[in-house]
C-alpha positions in Angstrom: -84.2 12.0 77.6 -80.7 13.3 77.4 -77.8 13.3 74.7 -74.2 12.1 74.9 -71.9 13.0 72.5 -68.3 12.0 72.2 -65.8 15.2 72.0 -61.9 15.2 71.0 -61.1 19.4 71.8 -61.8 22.4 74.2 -64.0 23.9 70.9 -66.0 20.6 70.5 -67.1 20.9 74.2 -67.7 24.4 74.0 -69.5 24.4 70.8 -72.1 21.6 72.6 -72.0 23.3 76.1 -74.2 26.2 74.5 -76.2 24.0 72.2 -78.1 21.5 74.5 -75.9 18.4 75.1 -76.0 17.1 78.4 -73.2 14.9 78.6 -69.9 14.4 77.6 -67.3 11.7 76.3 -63.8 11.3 75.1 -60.3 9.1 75.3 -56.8 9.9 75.9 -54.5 9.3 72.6 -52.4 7.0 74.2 -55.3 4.7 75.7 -56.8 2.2 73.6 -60.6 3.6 72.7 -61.7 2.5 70.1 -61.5 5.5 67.7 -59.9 5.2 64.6 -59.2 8.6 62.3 -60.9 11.1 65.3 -59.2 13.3 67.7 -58.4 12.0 71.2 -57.8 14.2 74.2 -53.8 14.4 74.3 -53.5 14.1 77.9 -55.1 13.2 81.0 -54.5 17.1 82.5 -56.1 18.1 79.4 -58.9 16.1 80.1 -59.6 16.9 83.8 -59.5 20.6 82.5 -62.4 19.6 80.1 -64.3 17.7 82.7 -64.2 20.9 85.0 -65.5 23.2 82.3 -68.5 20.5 81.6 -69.2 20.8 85.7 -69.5 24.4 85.5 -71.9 23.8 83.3 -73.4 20.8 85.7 -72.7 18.1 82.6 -71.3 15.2 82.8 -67.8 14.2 81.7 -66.7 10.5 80.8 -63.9 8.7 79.8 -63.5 6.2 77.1 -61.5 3.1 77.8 -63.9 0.6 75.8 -60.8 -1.4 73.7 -58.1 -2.8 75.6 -54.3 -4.5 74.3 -51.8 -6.2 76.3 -49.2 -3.5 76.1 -51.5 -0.9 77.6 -53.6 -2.8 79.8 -51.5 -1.2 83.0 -51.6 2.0 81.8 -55.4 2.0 81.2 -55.4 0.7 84.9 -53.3 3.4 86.0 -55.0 6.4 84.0 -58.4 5.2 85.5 -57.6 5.4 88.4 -56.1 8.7 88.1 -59.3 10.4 86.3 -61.3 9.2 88.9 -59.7 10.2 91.9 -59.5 13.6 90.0 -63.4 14.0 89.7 -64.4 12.4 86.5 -68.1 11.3 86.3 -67.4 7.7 85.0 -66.0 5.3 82.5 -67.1 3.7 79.8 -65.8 0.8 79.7 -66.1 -2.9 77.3 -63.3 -5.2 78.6 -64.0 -8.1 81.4 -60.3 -8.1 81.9 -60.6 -4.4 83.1 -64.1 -4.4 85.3 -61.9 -7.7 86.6 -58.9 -5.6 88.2 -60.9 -2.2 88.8 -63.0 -4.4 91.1 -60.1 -6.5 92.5 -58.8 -2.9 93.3 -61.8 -1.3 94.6 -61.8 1.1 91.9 -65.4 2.5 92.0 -67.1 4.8 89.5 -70.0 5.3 87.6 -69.5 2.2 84.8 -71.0 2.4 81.5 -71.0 -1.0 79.5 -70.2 0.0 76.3 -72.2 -1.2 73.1 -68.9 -3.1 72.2 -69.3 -5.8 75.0 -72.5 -7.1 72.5 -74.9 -7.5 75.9 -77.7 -8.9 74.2 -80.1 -10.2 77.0 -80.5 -10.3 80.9 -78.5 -12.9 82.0 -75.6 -11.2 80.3 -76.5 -7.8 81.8 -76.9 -9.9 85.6 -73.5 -11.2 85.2 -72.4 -7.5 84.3 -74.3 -6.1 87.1 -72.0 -7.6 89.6 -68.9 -5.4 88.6 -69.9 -2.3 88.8 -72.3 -1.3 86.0 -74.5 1.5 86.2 -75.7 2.3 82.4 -75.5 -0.1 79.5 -75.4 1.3 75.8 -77.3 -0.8 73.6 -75.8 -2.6 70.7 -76.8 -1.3 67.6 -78.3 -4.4 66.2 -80.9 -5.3 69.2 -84.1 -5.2 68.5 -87.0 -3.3 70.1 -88.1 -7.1 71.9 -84.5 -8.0 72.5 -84.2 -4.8 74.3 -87.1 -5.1 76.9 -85.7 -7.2 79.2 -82.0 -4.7 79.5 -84.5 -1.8 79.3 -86.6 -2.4 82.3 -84.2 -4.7 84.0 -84.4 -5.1 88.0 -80.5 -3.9 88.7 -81.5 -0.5 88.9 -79.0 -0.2 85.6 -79.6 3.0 82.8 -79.7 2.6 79.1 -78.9 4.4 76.6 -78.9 4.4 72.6 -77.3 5.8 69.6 -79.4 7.4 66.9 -79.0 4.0 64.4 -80.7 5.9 61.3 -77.3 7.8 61.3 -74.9 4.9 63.4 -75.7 1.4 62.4 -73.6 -0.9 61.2 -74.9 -4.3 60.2 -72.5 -6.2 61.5 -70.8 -6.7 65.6 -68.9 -3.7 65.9 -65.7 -4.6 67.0 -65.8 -7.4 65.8 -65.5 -7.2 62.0 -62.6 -6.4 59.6 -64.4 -6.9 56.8 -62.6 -3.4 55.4 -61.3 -2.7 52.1 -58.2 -1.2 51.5 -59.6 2.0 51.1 -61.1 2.4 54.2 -64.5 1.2 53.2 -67.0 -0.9 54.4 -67.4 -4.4 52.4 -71.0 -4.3 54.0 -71.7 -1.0 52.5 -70.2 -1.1 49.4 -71.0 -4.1 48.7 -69.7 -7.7 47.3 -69.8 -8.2 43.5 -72.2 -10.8 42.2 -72.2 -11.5 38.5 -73.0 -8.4 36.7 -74.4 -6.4 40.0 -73.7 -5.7 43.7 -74.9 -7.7 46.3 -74.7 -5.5 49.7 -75.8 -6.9 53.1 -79.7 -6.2 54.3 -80.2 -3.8 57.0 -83.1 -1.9 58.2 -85.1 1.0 56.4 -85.1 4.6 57.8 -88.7 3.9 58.8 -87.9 1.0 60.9 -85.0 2.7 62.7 -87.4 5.5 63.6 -89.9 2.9 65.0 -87.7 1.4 66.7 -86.4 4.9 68.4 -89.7 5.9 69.4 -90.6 2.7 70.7 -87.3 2.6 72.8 -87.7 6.0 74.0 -91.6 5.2 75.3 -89.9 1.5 76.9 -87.5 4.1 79.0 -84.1 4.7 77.3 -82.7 7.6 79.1 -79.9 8.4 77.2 -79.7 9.2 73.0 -76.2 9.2 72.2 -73.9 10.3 69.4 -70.7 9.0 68.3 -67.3 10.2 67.8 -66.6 10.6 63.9 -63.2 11.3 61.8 -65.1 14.9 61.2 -66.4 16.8 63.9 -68.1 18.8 61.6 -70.1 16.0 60.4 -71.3 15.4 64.0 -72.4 19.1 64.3 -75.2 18.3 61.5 -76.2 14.9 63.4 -76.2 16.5 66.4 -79.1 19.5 65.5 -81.2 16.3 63.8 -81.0 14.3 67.2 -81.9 17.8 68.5 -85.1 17.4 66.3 -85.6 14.3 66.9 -85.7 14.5 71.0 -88.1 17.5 70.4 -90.5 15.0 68.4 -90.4 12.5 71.2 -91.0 15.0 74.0 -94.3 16.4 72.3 -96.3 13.3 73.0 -96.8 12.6 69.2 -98.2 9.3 67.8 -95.8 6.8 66.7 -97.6 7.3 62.9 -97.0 11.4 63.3 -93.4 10.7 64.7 -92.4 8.2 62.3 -93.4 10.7 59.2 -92.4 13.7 60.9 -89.0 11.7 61.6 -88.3 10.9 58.4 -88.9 14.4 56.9 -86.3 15.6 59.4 -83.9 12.8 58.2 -84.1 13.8 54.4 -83.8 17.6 55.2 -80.6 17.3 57.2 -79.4 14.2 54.5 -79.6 16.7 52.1 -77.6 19.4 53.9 -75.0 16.5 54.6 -74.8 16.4 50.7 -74.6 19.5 50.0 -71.6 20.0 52.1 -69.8 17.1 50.9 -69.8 18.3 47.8 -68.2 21.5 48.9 -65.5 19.3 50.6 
C-alpha cells in the first residue's frame, strides 16, 4: 500500500521525500483546487521543479485541478496541458466539463477521479471509465459494501483512500456550506436544541479502523492524506498513517488491528493536544 499526501512548498516535499511518502500532490494558486486557507504552488515552473525533485527520488508528482469556475475554466485547460507535456505524472481531476475538453483535445494523462465527483457505485465509475480514469479516490462516506464493486471493478481502474479517523466529514464534501461565520463546521459544532447540542451522527474511531483494514485486505492501493491550513498538523497525521500502514502490512487480525489502531490513534491525539495548546 502507498501514501499520497498533498504538499504546498519545496520543505513540505523534502520533509516527506526522506520520511516514506511515495507520492505527491499539489495546485497552482491561481487554479481552482479546492483548498481553502493551505498553501498552493505559486507557479507552474515552480511546480515542474518540484515534480523533478519527486523523480529523482522515483515518486510521483500530481496536480490538483479537482474544482473548476467559469472564469478559469480556460486557464485550467491551458495549465494542463502545459504540466503534462512538461512530465507531470497525472491530474486529479473532479469536473465532467474538464475530462469533456481534455478528451475532445486528446489530452492524455494518468486521471485521478477525485473524491469530490461523489462516485458512489459501478455504473458511475463505467461512465467515468470512458474519459480517461486511471485511479478513483473514494468518497469519504462509502461504506466498506458500497465500495466492493469500485474496488475490484473490471476497468483495470486503482483506488485509493484517505485515513477517515482523521478526514471525515459527515456530509458531501463540496457540496455543503453549512459553515458558521467563524470558520466552523455546523456538523461539528453542533445545532442547538433546547437546553443541549444536537450534532450530526458519524462513525466511531472503531468503525473507521474496520473499515480501513477491511478496504486495505479488499485491495485499496493507495492511503492518502490531505492538504490542511497547517502543514505541521499533517506532519503528526502523516507518522500515524505511517503506523497505521505498518499494522496492515504485518498480517494482523482485524481484532489485533482494530485495538492496536486505536491505541495509536489516542497516542498521536494526545500529542495533537498537546501542541495546540502550545499554539
Amino acid at each position: 500500500m502507498r501514501i499520497q499526501i498533498g504538499i504546498g512548498n519545496r520543505e513540505e516535499l523534502l520533509y516527506y521525500l526522506d520520511n516514506g511518502a511515495d507520492e505527491f500532490y499539489g495546485g497552482i494558486e491561481r487554479i481552482p483546487g479546492h483548498l481553502y486557507g493551505g498553501e498552493n504552488i505559486s507557479s507552474e515552473i515552480e511546480f515542474l521543479k518540484l515534480c523533478e525533485l519527486a523523480h529523482l527520488k522515483n515518486k510521483k508528482f500530481f496536480f490538483v485541478a479537482n474544482e473548476v469556475r467559469s472564469d478559469a475554466f480556460y486557464d485550467t485547460i491551458k495549465t494542463i496541458k502545459y504540466l503534462v507535456k512538461n512530465g507531470i505524472d497525472g491530474v486529479i481531476i473532479r469536473d465532467l466539463a474538464l475530462l469533456d475538453r481534455l478528451k475532445e483535445e486528446g489530452v492524455k494523462t494518468y486521471y485521478i477521479l477525485s473524491s469530490l465527483a461523489l462516485c458512489f457505485n459501478i455504473d458511475c465509475l463505467g461512465f467515468y471509465s470512458k474519459y480517461g480514469i486511471k485511479r478513483i479516490a473514494l468518497p469519504e462516506q462509502i461504506t466498506v459494501e458500497e465500495a466492493s464493486d469500485l474496488v475490484k471493478n473490471k476497468f483495470g481502474i486503482e483506488t485509493e483512500m484517505f485515513m477517515t479517523a482523521r478526514e471525515y466529514c459527515v456530509v458531501l464534501n463540496g457540496f455543503c456550506y453549512l459553515k458558521q461565520f467563524n470558520g466552523d463546521c455546523i456538523c461539528r459544532a453542533g445545532f442547538d436544541f433546547g437546553n443541549s447540542k444536537f450534532a450530526m451522527p458519524r462513525p466511531s474511531v472503531k468503525e473507521h479502523f474496520e473499515n480501513l483494514y477491511k478496504l486495505y485486505k479488499m485491495g485499496v492501493d493507495i492511503l492518502k492524506i490531505g492538504r490542511h491550513t497547517d502543514s505541521r498538523y499533517i506532519r503528526f497525521e502523516f507518522k500515524e498513517l505511517l503506523a497505521l500502514k505498518a499494522l496492515l502490512e504485518s498480517s494482523i487480525s482485524l481484532e489485533n488491528f482494530i485495538n492496536n489502531a486505536i491505541k495509536t490513534h489516542r497516542k498521536f491525539g494526545e500529542i495533537l493536544l498537546r501542541w495546540e495548546r502550545k499554539k
